[in-house]
C-alpha positions as CSV (number, residue, x, y, z in Angstrom):
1,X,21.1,5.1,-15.8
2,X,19.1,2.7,-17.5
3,X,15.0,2.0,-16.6
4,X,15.8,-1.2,-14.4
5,X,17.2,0.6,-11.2
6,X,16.5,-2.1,-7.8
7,X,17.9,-1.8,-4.3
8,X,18.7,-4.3,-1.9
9,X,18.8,-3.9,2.0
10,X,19.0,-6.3,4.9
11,X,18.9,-4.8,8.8
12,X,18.5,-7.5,11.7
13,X,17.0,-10.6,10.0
14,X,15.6,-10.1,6.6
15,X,17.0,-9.0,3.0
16,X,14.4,-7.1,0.9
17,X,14.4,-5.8,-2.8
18,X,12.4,-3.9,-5.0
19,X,12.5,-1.3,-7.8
20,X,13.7,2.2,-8.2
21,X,12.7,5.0,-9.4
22,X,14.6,7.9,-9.3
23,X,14.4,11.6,-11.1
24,X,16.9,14.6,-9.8
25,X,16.2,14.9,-6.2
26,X,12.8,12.6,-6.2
27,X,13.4,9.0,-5.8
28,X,10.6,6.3,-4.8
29,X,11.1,2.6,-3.8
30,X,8.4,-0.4,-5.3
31,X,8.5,-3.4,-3.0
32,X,9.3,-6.4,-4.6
33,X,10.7,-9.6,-2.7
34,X,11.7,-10.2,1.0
35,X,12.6,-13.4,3.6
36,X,10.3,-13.6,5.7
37,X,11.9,-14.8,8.7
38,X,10.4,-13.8,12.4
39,X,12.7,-11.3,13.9
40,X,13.1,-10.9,17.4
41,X,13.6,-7.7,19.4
42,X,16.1,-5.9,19.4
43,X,16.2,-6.2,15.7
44,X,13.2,-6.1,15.0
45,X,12.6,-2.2,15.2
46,X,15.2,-1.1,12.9
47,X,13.9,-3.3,10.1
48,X,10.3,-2.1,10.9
49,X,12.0,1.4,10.7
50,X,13.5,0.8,7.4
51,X,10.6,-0.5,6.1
52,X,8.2,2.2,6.5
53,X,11.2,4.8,5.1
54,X,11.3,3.3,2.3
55,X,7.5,2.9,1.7
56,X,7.3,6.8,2.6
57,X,10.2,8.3,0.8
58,X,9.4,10.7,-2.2
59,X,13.2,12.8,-2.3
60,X,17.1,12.2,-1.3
61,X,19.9,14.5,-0.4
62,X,23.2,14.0,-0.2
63,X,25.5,15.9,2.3
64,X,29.0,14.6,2.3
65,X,28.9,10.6,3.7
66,X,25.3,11.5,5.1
67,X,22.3,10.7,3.0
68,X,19.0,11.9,4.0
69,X,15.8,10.0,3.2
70,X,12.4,13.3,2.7
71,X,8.7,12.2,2.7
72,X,5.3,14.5,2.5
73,X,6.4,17.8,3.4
74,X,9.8,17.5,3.0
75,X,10.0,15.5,6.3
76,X,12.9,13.0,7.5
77,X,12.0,9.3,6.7
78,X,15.6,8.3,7.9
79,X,18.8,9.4,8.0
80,X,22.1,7.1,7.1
81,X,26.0,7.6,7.1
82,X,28.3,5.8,4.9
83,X,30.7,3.6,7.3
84,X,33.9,2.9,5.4
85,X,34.9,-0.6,6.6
């Protein structure tokens, strides 16, 4: 992997992107650039959610299509499964 690792999300009504860092089982996510765009409840929440994981994430485990976001203590910042469309 080269030294210029980004992700790119979008839940409800924005897309964000930042940098990434990642080493064995650590990983950590910069913010860089987002929309801005006021998002209404429901959808709101979930993008709040995501947000925050991301911000408080410091390892990753993958279990199969399940991959599990870890913060301080080893504790659950968010949980995804891979949907195969």
């Amino acid at each position: 992997m080269d030294g210029n690792q980004t992700y790119a999300a979008m839940v409800g009504c924005n897309q964000m992107s930042g940098g990434l860092t990642l080493g064995g089982e650590s990983i950590g996510f910069s913010p860089g650039v987002a929309t801005l765009m006021a998002c209404p409840p429901p959808l709101d929440a979930p993008e709040k959610s995501l947000m925050t994981a991301l911000a408080t994430t410091k390892r990753w485990h993958i279990n199969g299509n399940t991959l599990e976001l870890l913060g301080a203590n080893n504790r659950q910042t968010a949980l995804y499964e891979a949907v195969h469309l």
